[in-house]
N, C-alpha and C positions, 0 to 999 in steps of 0.2 A: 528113548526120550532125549530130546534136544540138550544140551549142555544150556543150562540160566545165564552162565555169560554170555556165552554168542548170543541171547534174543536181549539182552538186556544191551549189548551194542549196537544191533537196529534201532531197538526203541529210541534211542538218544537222540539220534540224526532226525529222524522222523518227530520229535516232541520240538527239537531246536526250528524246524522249518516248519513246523506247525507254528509255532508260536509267532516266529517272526510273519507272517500273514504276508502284506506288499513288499515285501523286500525279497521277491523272489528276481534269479539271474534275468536281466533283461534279453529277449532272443535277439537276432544281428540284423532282421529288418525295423524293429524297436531304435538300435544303438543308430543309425544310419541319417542321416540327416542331408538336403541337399544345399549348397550353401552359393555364396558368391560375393568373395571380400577381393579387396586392393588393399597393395604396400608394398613393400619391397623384397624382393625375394632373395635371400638369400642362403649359403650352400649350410649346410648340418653338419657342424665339427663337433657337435656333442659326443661324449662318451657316455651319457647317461643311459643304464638299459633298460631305463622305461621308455624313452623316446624313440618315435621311430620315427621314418620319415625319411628319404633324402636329402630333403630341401626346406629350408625355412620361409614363413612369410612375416615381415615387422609391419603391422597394421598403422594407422595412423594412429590410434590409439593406444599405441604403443604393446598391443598383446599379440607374442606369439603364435603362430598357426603353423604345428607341424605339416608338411605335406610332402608327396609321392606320386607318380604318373609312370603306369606303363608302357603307354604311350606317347608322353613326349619328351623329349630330353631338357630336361630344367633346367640344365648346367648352361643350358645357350640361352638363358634370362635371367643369372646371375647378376647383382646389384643394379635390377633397372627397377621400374615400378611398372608395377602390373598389375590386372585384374584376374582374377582365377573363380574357375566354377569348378563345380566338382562333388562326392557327398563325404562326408565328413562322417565318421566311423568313430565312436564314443567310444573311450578307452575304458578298459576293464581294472580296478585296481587303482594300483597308481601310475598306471601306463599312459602315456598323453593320448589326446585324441588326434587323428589322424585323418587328413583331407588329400583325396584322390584325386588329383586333376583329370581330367576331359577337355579342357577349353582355358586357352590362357591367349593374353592381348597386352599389348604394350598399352599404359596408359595415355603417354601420347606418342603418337608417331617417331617412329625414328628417322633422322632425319639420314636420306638417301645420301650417299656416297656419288659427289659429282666430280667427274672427270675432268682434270684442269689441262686442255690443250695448249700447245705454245706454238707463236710464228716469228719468224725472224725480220728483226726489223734493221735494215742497211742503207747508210747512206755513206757514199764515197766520197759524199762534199766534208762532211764532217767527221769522216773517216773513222765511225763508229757503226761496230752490228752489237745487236743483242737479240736474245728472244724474252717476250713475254708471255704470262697467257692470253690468249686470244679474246678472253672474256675483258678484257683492258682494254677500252678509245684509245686510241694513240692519236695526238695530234702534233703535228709537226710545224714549227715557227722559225724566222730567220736563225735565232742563235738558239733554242731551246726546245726541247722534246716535253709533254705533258701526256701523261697517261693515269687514264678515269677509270674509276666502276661503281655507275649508279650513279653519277653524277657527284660522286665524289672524288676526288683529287687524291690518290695514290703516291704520285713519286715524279719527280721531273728531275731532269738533263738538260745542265745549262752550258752552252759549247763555249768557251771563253779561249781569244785568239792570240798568236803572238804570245803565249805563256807557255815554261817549259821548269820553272824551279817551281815545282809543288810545295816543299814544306815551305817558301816565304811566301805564295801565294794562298793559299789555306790557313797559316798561319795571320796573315791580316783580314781574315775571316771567321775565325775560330778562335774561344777563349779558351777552350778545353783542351785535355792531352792530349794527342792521338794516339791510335793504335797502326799499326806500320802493317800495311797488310796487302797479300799481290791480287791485282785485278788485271784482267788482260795482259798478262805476262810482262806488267811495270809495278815495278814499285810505288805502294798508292796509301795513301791516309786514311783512316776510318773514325770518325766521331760520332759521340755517341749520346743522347738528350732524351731521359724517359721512351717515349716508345718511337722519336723520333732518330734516322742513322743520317747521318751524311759520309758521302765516297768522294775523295778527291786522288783522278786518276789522270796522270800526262799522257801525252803522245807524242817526244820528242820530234820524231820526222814531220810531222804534222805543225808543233808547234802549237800543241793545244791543249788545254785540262778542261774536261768534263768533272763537274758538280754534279755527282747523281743523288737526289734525296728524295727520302721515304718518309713522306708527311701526310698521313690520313686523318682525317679533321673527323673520323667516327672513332670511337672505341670498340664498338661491336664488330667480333672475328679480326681484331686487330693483329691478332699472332699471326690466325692466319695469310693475310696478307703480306705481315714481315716475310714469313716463308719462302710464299712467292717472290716477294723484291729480293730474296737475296740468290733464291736462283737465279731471277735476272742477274743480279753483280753476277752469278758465278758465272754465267752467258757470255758477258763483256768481251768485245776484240777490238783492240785498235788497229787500223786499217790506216797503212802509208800512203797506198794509191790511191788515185782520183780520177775525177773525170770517166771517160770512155778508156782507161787505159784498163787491158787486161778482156776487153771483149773478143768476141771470136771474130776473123775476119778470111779473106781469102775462100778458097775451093771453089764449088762448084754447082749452080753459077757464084760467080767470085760477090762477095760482100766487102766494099770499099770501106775504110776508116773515115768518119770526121776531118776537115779541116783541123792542119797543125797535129795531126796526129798519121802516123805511116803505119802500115800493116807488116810485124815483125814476124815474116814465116819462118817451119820447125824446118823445115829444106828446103832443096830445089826441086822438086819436084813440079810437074806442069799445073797440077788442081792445091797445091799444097794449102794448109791452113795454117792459122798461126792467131796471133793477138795483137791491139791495138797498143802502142807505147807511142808518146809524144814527141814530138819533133822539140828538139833541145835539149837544154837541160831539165833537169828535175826544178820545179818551184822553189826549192828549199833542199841545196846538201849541208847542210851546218852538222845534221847529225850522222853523215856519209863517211866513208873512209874518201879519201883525195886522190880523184883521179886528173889526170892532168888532157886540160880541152884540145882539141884538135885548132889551129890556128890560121891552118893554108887552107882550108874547105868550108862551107856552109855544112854542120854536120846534124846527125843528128844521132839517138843513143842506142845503140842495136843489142843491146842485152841487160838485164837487170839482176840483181841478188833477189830472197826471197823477202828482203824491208824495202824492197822497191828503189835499191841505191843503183845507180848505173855503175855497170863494169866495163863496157866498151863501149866506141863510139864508132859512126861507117860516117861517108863524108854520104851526101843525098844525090851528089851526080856519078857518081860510083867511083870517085878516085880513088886511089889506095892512101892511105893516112901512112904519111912520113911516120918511122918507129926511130924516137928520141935513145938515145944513148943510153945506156943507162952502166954508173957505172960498178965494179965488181964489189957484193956485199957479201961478209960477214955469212956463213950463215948462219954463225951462232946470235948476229943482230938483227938477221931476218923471222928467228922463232921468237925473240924477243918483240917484234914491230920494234924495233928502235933504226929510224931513220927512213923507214921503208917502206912504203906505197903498196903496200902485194894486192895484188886482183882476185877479187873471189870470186869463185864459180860458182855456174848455177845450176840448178839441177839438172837441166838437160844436158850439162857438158861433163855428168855423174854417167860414163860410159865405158869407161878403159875395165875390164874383168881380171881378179887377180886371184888367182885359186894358192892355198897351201893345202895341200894333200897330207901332208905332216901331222900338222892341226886340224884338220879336216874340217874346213870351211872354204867357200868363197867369197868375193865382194866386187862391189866397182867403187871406180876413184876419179876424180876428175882425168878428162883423157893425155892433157898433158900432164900429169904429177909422176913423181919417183916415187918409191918404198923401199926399205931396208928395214930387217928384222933383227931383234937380241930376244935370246931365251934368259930366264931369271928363274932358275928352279923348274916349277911348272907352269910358272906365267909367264906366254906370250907378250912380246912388244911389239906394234908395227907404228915407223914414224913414215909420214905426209910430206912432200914437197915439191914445186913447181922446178926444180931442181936436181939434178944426181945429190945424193946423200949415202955416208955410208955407214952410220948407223942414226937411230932415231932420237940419239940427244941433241943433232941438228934438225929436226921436221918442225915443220908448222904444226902439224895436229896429230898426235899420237893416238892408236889405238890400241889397249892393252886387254889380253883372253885372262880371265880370273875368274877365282871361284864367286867374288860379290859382287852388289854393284855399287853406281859411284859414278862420276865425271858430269860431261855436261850433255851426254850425249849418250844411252846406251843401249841395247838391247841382249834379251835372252834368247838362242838357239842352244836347244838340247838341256845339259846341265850347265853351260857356263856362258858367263854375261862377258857381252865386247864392249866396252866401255871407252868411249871418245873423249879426248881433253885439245884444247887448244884456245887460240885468241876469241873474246865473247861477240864477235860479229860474224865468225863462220860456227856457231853453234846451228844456223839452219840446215849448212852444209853435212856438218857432222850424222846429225839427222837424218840425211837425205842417205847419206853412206851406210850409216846403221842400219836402213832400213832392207839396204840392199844385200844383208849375211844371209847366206844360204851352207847348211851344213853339207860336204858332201865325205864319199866314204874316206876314209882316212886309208892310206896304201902304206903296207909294211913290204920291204924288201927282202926275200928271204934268199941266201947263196945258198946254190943249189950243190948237192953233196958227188965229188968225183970220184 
């Protein structure tokens, strides 16, 4: 015989769900439902464990919708708004219900990622380049540049002549501070009016200050646009030469220069090529170091620095130009510029090779200059001169090997930076010499054992 508790334990289960009648477990094609809401999706940082779901939906009606997809990754529709289908699976208890995505859509389109190209825009008259993007009119006027999109008015470059003091010139323009800021490797002004900037940038050789401002008369993607004008400003070069100078001229067949302008070839060679420089002087040396004109010939300028400043002169019927006295300086007044004219070279005359094996480097230097070296610990010194020197607290432009960097001029080979200092109008030079460090192997001497 059966034990009366055990059948009196059955019975109980069997009288409760007897009794309860519709309230029996719903099956899981019952709980299932197919749905199709919008709102914003967002990620499920819930710790509640009745909630499941990876991902959230905030309806516009402000009620949550747990949901989940096996197949498709929600994480990459995180706080947009979307539309979602899917079936919706009735939670048991107090478990939330749960919606299985199949199909999900961005409510409105996202808007495509367009690619902002840029062209460079150069004029020699007004001896300014920039680039903008390409989707900007650019219209060009006697003294001022104007650039559109959509027919609205962006940003304009107004070229003003015969000016070289920025802050009294912008200052009788401007009520506001400025902010001191570099544009085209001159020191320039920046103002600032809501979502309006104004640039006030010189161009001493030139003699000119460009007005760049950024005035869009829309609000709509107004950031965007600053964006772009300020990578234009970052674009910005002012440009010393003009005219046809600096074209290609000479070879083969030979391509002649413009009137007023001679073809400055790299040698003598019979096809040789070379560039246009003008017959004379420069338009404007005010901002020039002082070279002294040739007096007995018609001449004209046979070589330039890299600010377009003349450095030598050849007479045009090929006399030899009389070399003026000159008489014996200092050369502790010649590192100083006190008194003294020096001639700077140009890149092409960046040719004399100077190797230390010591140090294991090389370099070139203009072809007439001197160098002499001092060690300081483990930092290398080498001083520059047109000159014998014999050590480099006399040079025009030092170059020193150290562990960091620094100067006006330098460059890294290997682990240690060579670092240039000297007078700020052969800073192109310095450059030009920097660029020429090549590491080579360093040679130890070893005496050999008798």
């Amino acid at each position: 015989m059966k034990n009366p508790i055990y059948l009196f334990l059955l019975i109980i289960p069997f009288f409760v769900l007897s009794a309860c009648g519709g309230n029996e477990v719903p099956s899981l094609d019952e709980r299932i439902e197919v749905v199709d809401i919008e709102g914003t999706l967002t990620t499920n940082a819930s710790a509640e464990v009745y909630q499941k779901g990876t991902h959230k939906i905030q309806t516009v009606g402000a009620d949550t919708i747990y949901i989940q997809s096996p197949t498709i990754n929600l994480s990459d529709y995180v706080d947009e708004e979307v539309r979602v289908k899917g079936k919706m699976t009735e939670g048991l208890g107090a478990a939330e219900s749960v919606l299985t995505v199949s199909e999900i859509e961005y409510l409105e389109p996202k808007e495509e990622v367009v690619e902002i190209n840029f062209k460079t825009y150069e004029n020699q008259n007004f001896g300014l380049s920039f680039d903008h993007p390409s989707q900007w009119i650019l219209f060009e006027g006697h003294e001022a540049i104007t650039l559109t999109y959509q027919e609205e008015e962006i940003a304009r470059v107004t070229i003003f002549s015969d000016e070289t003091d920025v802050d009294a010139f912008a200052g009788n323009r401007e009520v506001d501070v400025p902010v001191e800021v570099t544009v085209g490797a001159q020191r320039s002004l920046r103002y600032a009016s809501g979502s309006n900037l104004t640039f006030y940038v010189p161009n001493p050789p030139k003699n000119k200050i460009y007005q760049i401002k950024f005035t869009p008369t829309l609000t709509e993607g107004v950031q965007e646009k600053k964006a772009l004008f300020l990578d234009l400003i970052q674009s910005v070069e002012s440009m010393s030469r003009s005219g046809f100078q600096g074209q290609i001229c000479g070879g083969e067949p030979r391509v002649d220069c413009p009137e007023n302008f001679f073809c400055q070839l790299n040698d003598g060679a019979e096809f040789a090529t070379g560039v246009c420089a003008p017959v004379g002087k420069l338009a404007d040396l005010s901002q020039c170091p002082r070279l002294n004109e040739p007096t007995q010939c018609e001449f004209q300028i046979a070589d330039y620095n890299e600010v377009g400043c003349p450095v030598r002169y050849e007479c045009i019927d090929g006399a030899k130009i009389a070399e003026d006295p000159s008489e014996e300086v200092d050369a502790n007044d010649f590192a100083a510029g006190i008194g003294f004219d020096y001639v700077i070279p140009t890149a092409s005359q960046v040719t004399q090779e100077v190797v230390n094996e010591g140090a294991g480097f090389s370099m070139k230097i203009p072809s007439d200059w001197y160098y002499a070296n001092a060690q300081s610990g483990s930092d290398l010194t080498v001083g520059f001169l047109n000159q014998a020197l014999e050590s480099p607290e006399n040079a025009l432009v030092t170059m020193t090997v150290q562990d960091f960097d620094g100067g006006q001029a330098s460059v890294m080979v290997g682990d240690k930076y060579y670092v240039f200092d000297g007078p700020s109008d052969l800073v192109p030079l310095m450059q030009t010499m920097a660029g020429t460090i090549e590491a080579v192997e360093v040679v130890v001497e070893v005496e050999e054992e008798k």
